[in-house]
N, C-alpha and C positions, 0 to 999 in steps of 0.2 A: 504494500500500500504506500502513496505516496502523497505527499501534504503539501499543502500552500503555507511558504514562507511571508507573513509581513513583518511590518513595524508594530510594536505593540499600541495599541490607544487607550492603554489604562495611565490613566493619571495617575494613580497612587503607585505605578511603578518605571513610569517615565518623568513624572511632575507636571512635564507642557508638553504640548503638541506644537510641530515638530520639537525637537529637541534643541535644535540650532536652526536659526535663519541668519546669522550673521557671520564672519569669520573673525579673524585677528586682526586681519590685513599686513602682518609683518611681513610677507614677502612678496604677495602679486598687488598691494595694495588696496582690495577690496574687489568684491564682485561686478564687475563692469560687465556690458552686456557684450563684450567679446570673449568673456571668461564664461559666462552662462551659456554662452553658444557652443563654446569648444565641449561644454558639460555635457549638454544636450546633446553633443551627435556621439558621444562615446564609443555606443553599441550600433551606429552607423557607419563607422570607418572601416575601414577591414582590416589595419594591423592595430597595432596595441604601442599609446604611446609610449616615449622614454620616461615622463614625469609628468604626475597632474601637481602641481605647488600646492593647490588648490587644500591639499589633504594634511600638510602641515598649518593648518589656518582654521582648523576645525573649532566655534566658540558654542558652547554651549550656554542657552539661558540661566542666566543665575538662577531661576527655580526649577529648571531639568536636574533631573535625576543622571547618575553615572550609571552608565548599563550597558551590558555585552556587546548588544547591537544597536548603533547609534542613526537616528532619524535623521535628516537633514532636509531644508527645503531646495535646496543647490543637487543635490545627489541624489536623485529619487530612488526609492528601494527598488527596483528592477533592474538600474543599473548593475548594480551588488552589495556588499556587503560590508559596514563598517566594524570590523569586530575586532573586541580586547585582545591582549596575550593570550588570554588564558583559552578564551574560544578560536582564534587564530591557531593554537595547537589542537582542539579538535577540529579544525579543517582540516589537520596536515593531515588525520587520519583517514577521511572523504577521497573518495573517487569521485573527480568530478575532471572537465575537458574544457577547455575553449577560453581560458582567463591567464589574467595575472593578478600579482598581489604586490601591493605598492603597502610602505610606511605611511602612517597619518602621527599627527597628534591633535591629542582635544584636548584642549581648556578649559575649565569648567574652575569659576570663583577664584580664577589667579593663577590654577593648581594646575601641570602639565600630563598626561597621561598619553602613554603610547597605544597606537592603534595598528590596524592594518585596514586599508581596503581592498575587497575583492570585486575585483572586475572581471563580470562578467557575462560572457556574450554566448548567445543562441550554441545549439548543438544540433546544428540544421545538417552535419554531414554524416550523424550518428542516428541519423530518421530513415525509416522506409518510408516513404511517404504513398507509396505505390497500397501498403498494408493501414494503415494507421487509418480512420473515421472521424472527421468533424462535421460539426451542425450550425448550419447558418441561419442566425436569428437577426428579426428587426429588433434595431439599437433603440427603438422609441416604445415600442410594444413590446417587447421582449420574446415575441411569435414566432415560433420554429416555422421559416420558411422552407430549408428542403436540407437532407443529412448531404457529406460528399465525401468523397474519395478523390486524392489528387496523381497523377503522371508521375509526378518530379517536385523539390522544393519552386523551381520557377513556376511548374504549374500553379502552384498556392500560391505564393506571392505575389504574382500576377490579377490572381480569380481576387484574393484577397484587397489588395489596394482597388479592384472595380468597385468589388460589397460595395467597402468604406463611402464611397461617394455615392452611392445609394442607400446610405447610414443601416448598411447591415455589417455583422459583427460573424465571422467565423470563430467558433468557440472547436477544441479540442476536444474529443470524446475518448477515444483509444489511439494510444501513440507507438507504435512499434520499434522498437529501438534496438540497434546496432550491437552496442556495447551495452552494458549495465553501470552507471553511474549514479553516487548518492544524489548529488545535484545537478536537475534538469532544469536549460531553460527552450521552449521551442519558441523557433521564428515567427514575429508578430504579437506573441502571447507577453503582456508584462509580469504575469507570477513567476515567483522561484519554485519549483517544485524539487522536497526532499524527500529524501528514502524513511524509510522507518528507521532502520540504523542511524541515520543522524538525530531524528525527533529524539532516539532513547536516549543519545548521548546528550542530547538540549536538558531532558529529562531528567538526567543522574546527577548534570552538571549544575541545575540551575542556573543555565542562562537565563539572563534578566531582556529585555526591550525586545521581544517580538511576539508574532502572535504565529500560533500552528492553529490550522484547519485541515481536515477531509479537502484535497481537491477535486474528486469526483472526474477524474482522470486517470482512465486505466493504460497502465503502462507494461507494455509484453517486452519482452527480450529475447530477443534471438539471434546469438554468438555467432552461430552457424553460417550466417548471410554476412555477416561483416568482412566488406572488402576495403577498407582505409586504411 
């Protein structure tokens, strides 16, 4: 079974919503809307920068809370993941594909703490896509207009960006997958989805600032077909 990673939205264990909208500005000077841009297309590019500065700048609201996984309104949680030491080492345990992992630090009331972010981007070459079932719903009604099955990733992506400008939404039902990785994200889709091995490890460990759900997304594995 595999679950939906967010942010958490409990007050009483985050403090505020988001956690930080501000940085330090010690080293890029603040959020300009060339810095927000570069933010934004992150999991658009297709290689993986040398440095975001961006992550040594991290400020947290004087009434947020210090938590495993930190929220940000500059870094949306789809991009990845800001996490402590302490959860940083259970990543290292996680099978997961298609990222990297950059140093941050937060701030929080003066006080420095090291972070890591994890960046990271779709596992659109680890898909059958030819096997895998999604169902396309109006974005206003939320009405199953018809289930589909795609060719290839272009085929999706393609079918996909038309929906959008007909404000329908391709949602993921059954995704076929290549390899077996704890941390899934597919193309298009902004959830993280994790294994139950990680949830148990969130579980044992008490990580603090996120929230686990049922993603209602069944996930097959089949080694046997993996040609990458």
């Amino acid at each position: 079974m595999y679950y939906s990673l967010k942010n958490s939205i409990d007050r009483k264990v985050v403090g505020t919503i988001p956690q930080s909208n501000k940085v330090t500005e010690k080293i890029t000077g603040g959020l300009s809307i060339k810095i927000r841009e570069e933010l934004s297309q992150l999991l658009e590019r297709d290689d993986f920068p040398e440095h975001i500065p961006i992550l040594n700048e991290v400020l947290l609201d004087s009434a947020a809370k210090v938590t495993d996984m930190i929220d940000t309104t500059y870094l949306s949680y789809d991009s990845g993941i800001i996490a402590s030491v302490r959860m940083r080492m259970a990543l290292s345990e996680m099978k997961f594909d298609n990222y990297k992992c950059f140093d941050a630090l937060v701030t929080h009331n003066k006080r420095e703490y090291p972070y890591s972010f994890f960046l990271l981007k779709d596992n659109r070459n680890s898909i059958d896509f030819t096997r895998s079932e999604f169902v396309v719903k109006d974005s206003l009604g939320g009405e199953t207009i018809e289930s589909k099955q795609f060719d290839s990733y272009s085929d999706y992506d393609q079918y996909r960006l038309k929906a959008a400008m007909k404000l329908h939404v391709v949602y993921p039902l059954k995704i076929v997958m290549l390899q077996e990785l704890d941390i899934i994200r597919i193309p298009g889709e902004p959830l993280i989805f994790v294994s139950e091995k990680f949830k148990q490890i969130i579980d044992e460990n008490k990580f603090t600032g996120m929230n686990i759900q049922h993603s209602g997304v069944e996930f097959v594995f089949d080694l046997s077909q993996r040609t990458i």
